[in-house]
Structures are given as C-alpha cells and as structure tokens.
N, C-alpha and C positions, 0 to 999 in steps of 0.2 A: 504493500500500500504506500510506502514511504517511496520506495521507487517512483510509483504512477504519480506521485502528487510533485516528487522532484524535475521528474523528466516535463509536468507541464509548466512546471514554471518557469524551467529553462526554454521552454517553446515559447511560452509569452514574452520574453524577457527579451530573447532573441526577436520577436516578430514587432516587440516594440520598438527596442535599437535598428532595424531595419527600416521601420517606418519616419522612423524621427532621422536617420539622415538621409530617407528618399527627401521627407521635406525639406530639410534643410540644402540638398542640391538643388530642389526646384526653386529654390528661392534667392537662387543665381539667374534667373529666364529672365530674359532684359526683353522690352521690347527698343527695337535700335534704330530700326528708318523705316519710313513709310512713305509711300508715293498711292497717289490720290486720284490724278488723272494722267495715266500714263498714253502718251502716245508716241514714242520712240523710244521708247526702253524696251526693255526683258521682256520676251512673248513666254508663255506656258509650255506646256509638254503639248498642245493641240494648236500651237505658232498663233496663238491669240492675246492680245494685248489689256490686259486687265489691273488694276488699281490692287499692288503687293505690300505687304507686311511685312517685314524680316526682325529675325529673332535671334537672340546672343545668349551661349549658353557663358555667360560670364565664371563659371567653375574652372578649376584646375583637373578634373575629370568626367569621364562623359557622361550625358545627363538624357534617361529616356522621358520624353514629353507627351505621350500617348496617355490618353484618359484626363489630361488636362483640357480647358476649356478656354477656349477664343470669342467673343463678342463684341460687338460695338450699342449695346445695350444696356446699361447698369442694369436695370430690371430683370433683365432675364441674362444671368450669368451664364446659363450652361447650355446659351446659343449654338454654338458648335463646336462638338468633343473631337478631340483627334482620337482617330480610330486606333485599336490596341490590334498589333499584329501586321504592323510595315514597318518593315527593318529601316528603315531612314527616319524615323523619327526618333531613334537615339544621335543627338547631338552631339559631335567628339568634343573635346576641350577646347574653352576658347575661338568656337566655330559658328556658324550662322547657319538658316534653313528660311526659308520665304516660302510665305503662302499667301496663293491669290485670290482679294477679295471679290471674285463674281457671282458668287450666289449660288454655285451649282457644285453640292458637295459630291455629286454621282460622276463626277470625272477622275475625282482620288485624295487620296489624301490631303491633299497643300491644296485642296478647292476650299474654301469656307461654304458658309448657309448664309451669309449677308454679302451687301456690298457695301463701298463707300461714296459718299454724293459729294463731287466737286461744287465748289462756293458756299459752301457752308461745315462750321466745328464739326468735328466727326471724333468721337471720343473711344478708345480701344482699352481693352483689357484682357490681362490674364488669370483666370481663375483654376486654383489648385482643384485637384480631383473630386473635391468635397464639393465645391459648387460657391462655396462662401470665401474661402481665404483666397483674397485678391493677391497676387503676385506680383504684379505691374499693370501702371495706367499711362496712357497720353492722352492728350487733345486736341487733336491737329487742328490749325486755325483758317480760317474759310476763305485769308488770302492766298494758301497757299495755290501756283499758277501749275498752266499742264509742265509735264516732264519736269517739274521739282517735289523735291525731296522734303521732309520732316526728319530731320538724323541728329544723331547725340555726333559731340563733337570728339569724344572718342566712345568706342565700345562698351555697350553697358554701363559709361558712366557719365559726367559731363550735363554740361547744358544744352538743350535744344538750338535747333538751328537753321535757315532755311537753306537747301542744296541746288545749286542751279545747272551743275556740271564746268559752270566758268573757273580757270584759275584753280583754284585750289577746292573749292569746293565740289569736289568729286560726289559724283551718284556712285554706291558701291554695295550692289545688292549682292546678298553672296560672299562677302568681302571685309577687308576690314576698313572702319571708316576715316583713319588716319594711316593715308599709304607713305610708308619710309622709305626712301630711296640711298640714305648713310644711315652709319650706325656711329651717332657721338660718343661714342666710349673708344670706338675703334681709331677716331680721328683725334681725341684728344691726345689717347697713348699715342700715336704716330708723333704728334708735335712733340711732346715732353719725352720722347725716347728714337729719336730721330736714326741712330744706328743702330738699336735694338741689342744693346748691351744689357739694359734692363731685363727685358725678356728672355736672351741667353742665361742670366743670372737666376733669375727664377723660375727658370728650365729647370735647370740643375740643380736649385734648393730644392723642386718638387719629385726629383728623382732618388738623389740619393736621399733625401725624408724617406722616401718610399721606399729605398732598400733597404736603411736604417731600420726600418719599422719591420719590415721581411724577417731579419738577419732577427730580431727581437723576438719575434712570433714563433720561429724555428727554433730559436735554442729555449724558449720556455716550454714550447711542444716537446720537445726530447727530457728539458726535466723532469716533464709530468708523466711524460712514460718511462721511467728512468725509474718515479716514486712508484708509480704506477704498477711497475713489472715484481719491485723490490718486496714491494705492501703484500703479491700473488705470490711471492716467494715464501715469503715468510709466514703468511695464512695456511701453506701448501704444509709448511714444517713445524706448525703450531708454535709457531714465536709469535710474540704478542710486543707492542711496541714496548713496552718494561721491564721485559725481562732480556730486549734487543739492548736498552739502554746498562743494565747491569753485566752485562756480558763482554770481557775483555779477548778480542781476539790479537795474540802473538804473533810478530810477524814471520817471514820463513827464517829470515836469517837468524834469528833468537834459535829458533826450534834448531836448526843445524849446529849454531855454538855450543848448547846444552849435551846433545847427541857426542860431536866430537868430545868434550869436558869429560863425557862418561865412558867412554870409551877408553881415553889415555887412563881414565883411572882402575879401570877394572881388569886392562892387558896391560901386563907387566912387559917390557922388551926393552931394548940397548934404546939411549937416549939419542935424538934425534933432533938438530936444529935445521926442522921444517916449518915450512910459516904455509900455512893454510888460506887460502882467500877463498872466500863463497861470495857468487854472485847470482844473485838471483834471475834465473832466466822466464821468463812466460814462454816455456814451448811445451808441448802436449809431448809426450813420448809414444814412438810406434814404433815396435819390432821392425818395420822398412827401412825406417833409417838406423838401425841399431849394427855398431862396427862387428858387436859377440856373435852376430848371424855372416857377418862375411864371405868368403872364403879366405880361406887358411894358404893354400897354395894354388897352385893353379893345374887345374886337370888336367890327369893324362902325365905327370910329369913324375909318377911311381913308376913308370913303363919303364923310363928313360935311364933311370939306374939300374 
C-alpha cells in the first residue's frame, strides 16, 4: 500500500514539475511583427497574399505551441487553437513561425479563423492552453499603410515600431528583426590586438590549463585505484584498516642481515674477511633463466675422449 501511495505521488509531483515548466516556456511566445495589409510581401503555401502574424519563441530551448490559442478578440480567447499533431509547431530556440490571418483555418495549420481589417486598431493575442492566461498582447494602430510592418525593435523585446522596408527598417518575417552584418566584439578585439599576440597568449593559457587539468585528473584516477585495488586486497585477506595500521612490515634487506647474523653464529669455520653486500633486486625468479639448469659441458664431447 505504501508502494501505490508513493509511486502516485511521485507521478503527480512529476506531472506537476512538467507542467509548471511547459508554462513557464510558453511564457517566452513573443508576438514580434505583424503586417496588416500585405501586398508584396510573403504569399502562403497556396502563392496567396494574406495579412501575417509572426511569433518569437524568445526561450533558450524549443518550445511546442500546439493547443495554445491565437485571437484578435478579447472576448473570445480561444478563437483559434493550433492544432496538436504538426511537427512544425515546435518552435526551435530563439526562432520565429508566421501565420496567416485569412480566415480559412481548412488550408493548415498557420491558416487562422479571423482576419485583420486595414485602417482601423486590430488588437492580437496569445492565450495559454487554458483559454484564460494571456501570454502576449499588441494593438496594431489603424495608421499603419499597405506592405508595413508593426515589429518590436529587436526580438521579443523592445518597443514597437512602424517597418517600411526603407533603410534600415527591414520587413523580416521568418527572420530576425535586427539583421547584423559585424560582430562588435570581433572588431573591437581586432583594434586592441592588432597582431594577435593577445590571442596566441591565450591560446596557450587555454591549452596547457587544459592539460594541466588532464595530467591532474589522471594521477588522482590512478590514486583512487591504487586505494581502490589496496582496500580489495586487504578485504580479500581480512585486514581491516587497524590492524593495517599496527602492523610493522620489515624490509628485505633487514630480513637478509638477520638470516646472514644467524648463520655466522650457528656454523662455526676458519674466519673470513668477507664483506657481504645485499641489494635488493625486484625480479621474479624462473627456472628459465636459472644458471643451476645450464648445461655443464657441451654435448657429445664424452665421445671425444
């Protein structure tokens, strides 16, 4: 019983936190330019020339918009739903999607169910899937003329502004509405580092950092299996870390001074001014290389006598 009451609460808990950051992604959906009486811009997927929408998914990831609602109606929020099940209505990062207001939702998705009336306020919204939590609003104003724009003066944020295509102010449906053609970070570094000695220099702090940091990574890895292997050794042989720490081990050369000590005392023979060196060797010993399995003479040469 304790099971079934845990496992739903971690279903709700999950289905909450899932919920609470759909909302909070949707609540990145900018509306970002609008054109009202288009007559030389963007045709449709049917080359027909309709009064578009475009929408900014202002998040740092992507944001699906299906089941959300589009209207130019306060009264009736839940004018036209985007339909759930076209792959193009998830929005990728920081990207746009346009739909066109002609009133004929049975041509597809990006059709709406209203239109918008040139020479007079035309007011838009976005309403979350509930039908009540307004997302975003504009008011396009009834001067706006054919083929201009209603657009924030960058993406999803900024002030309104009217688009004529003249000069700088670019119609950019689909697009972003501040198009860069330099990148002032790239041009200042150019001025303040004119032969790029800066950037060899911090080339090279970014590299050896990074092997630094390698070389750091590998020799604490090899510690930890080092403790790692030592802790399975001693588990293996029922040492326990205090009775590792009470335990004095001798080294070889001790153990061979004692040995010889006991030896000259136990066999008695004619004195002898030999000096002994022991040096400790780490070699395994094998019968292979052992001189006592040699040979003695060389075969066939009993014959010979």
């Amino acid at each position: 019983m304790k099971k079934v009451i845990s496992t739903i609460a971690a279903a709700l808990l999950i289905s909450g936190a899932a919920s609470t950051a759909l909302a909070q992604s949707r609540s990145g959906l900018r509306i970002n330019e609008v054109m009202v009486s288009n007559q030389s811009s963007i045709v449709d997927d049917y080359g027909q020339k309709h009064a578009w929408i475009e929408l900014f998914n202002s998040n740092f990831s992507p944001l699906e918009i299906s089941s959300v609602f589009l209207t130019n109606d306060s009264t009736q929020p839940r004018l036209y739903p985007v339909p759930l099940g076209d792959v193009n209505t998830e929005i990728p990062k920081r990207q746009h999607v346009v739909f066109f207001a002609d009133g004929e939702p049975n041509k597809g998705t990006f059709h709406t169910s209203f239109t918008l009336v040139p020479g007079q306020d035309n007011w838009i919204g976005i309403y979350d899937a509930d039908g009540v939590t307004l997302i975003d609003e504009v008011t396009i104003p009834a001067e706006l003329g054919p083929d201009q724009t209603w657009a924030r003066t960058s993406d999803g944020f900024g002030e309104w502004a009217v688009r004529d295509g003249i000069g700088t102010g670019y119609i950019t449906p689909s697009s972003a509405n501040v198009i860069k053609d330099t990148n002032k970070k790239i041009e200042n570094f150019a001025e303040l580092d004119e032969n790029g000695f800066g950037m060899t220099v911090m080339a090279m702090c970014i590299v050896f950092t990074a092997l630094l940091v390698l070389c750091l990574s590998f020799y604490s890895i090899g510690k930890i299996g080092s403790a790692v292997s030592r802790m399975n050794k001693m588990r293996a042989h029922g040492v326990d870390k205090e009775e590792k720490a009470t335990v004095k081990h001798d080294s070889g050369e001790e153990i061979a001074a004692i040995i010889m000590a006991l030896h000259e005392h136990l066999n008695t023979h004619d004195a002898e001014s030999t000096i002994l060196t022991i040096n400790k060797v780490k070699r395994a010993y094998s019968p292979w290389s052992s001189k006592i399995y040699g040979l003695r003479e060389v075969p066939g040469s009993h014959r010979a006598k």
